[in-house]
N, C-alpha and C positions, 0 to 999 in steps of 0.2 A: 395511512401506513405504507400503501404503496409508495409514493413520495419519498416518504422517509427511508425507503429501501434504495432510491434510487431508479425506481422501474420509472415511473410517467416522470414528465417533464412539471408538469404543473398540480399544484393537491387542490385545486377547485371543482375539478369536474369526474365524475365517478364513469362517465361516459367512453375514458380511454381505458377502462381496466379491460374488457373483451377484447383489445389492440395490442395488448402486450408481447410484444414475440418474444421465440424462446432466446434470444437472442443479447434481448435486455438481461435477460438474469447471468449471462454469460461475459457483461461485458463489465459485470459488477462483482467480479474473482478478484481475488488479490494480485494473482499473478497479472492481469489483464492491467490493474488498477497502477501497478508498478511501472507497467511500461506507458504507459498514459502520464503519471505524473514526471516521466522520465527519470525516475530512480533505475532501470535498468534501457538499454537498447528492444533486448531480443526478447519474445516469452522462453524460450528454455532457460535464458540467461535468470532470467525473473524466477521461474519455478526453482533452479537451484538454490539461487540466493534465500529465498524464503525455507525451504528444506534442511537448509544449513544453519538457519538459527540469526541472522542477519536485520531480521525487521521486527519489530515490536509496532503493535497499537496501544499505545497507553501505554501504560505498565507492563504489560503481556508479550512476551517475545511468540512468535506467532511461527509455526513450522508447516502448517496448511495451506499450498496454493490455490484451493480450491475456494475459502472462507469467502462467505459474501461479506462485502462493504458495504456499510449502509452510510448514506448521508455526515452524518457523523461521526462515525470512524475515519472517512475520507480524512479527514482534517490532521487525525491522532497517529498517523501512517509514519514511521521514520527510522533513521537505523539502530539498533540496538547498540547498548551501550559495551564495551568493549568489540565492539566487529571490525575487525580489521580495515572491510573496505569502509566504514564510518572514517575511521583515521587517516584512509587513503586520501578518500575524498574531503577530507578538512585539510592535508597535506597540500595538495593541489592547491587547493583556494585560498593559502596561506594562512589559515586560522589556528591552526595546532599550536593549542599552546605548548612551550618547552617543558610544563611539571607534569605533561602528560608522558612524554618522548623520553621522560627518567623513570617511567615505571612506578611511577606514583596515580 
């Protein structure tokens, strides 16, 4: 379960769970998790953007910068559908399709 949370490096050995600093659980926030996979630069930048309605796990638009990531959600992390900077950033990269840019 630790593992799965993200705390120990490896789920074989139960001997790292007395090792855990507070630190692991701290670097497994959303906002923290943001600036790691480079969806934001800065954490203020991070804690806004999540506050704002900007990132969905799954399905779930997610307003909590605090939320742990587990392992699995790692993966399900992305921008919400209609979020501006989602749009920005497929601008940029030139992916925007045009049936989107007509408010369709």
């Amino acid at each position: 379960k630790l593992y799965d949370m993200g705390l120990i490096p490896q789920s074989k050995s139960l001997e790292e769970c007395h090792k855990i600093p507070p630190t692991a659980f701290c670097r497994r926030r959303l906002a923290v998790m943001l600036v790691n996979l480079k969806f934001c630069q800065f954490m203020k930048q991070a804690v806004e953007t999540v506050e704002h309605g900007h990132i969905r796990i799954g399905p779930d638009v997610i307003t909590n910068p605090a939320l742990h990531i587990t392992r699995q959600q790692e993966d399900l992390i992305e921008w919400a559908e209609g979020s501006k900077i989602k749009a920005e950033v497929k601008r940029f990269n030139n992916e925007l399709d045009d049936f989107h840019l007509m408010g369709n």
